[in-house]
N, C-alpha and C positions, 0 to 999 in steps of 0.2 A: 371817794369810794374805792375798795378796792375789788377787782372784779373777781380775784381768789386765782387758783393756782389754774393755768391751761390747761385745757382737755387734751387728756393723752391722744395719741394717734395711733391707729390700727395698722399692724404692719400687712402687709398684702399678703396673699398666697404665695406668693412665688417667694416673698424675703422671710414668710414662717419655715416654709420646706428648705430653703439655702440653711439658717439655722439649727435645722433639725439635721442637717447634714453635716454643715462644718463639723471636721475633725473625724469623722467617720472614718475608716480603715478599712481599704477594700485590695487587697490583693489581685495583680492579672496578670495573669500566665498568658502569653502569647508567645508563640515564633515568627508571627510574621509580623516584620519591624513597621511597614507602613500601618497597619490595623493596629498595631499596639499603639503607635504615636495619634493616629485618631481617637483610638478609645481613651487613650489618657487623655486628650486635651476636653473631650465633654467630660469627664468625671473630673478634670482639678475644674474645670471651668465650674459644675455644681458644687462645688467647696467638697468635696471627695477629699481626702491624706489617700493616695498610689504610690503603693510598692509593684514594681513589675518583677517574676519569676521572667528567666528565658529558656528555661526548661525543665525536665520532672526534677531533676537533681537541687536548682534554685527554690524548687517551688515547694519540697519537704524542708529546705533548709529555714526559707519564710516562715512557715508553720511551724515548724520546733521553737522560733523564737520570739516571733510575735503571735498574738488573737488579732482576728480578723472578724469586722462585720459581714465585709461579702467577700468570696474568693469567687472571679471572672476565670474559666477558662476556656484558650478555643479549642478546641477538639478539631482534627481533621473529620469531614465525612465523607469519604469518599467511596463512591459504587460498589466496594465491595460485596458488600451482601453480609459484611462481620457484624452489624447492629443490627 
């Protein structure tokens, strides 16, 4: 007998979204070197593609030459009272 081809397996939640991410292109502008080295390691860690901006001048140049699914940036907020 032959018992016919194996049942597929269902991939999990977590390896659908990994997936659905790989190769995605997410832009992040940061100045501060410690928050940009964290934020990049969770976004390659979700299969993210990270280009880092290190400032407005990098971060129009990213944009002229590549598209981007998401551009990250941090924004100072500080007490001013300017926002």
């Amino acid at each position: 007998m032959n018992p016919g081809p194996a049942p597929r397996a269902h991939p999990t939640p977590e390896a659908e979204g990994q997936s659905e991410r790989d190769g995605r292109r997410v832009l992040l502008a940061c100045d501060r070197p410690r928050l940009g080295r964290i934020l990049r390691s969770l976004l390659d860690h979700e299969g993210y593609q990270v280009d880092e901006a290190a400032n407005i001048f990098d971060l129009v140049e990213h944009l002229d030459e590549q598209s981007y699914d998401l551009v990250l940036i941090d924004l100072p907020m500080e007490p001013s009272g300017n926002f």
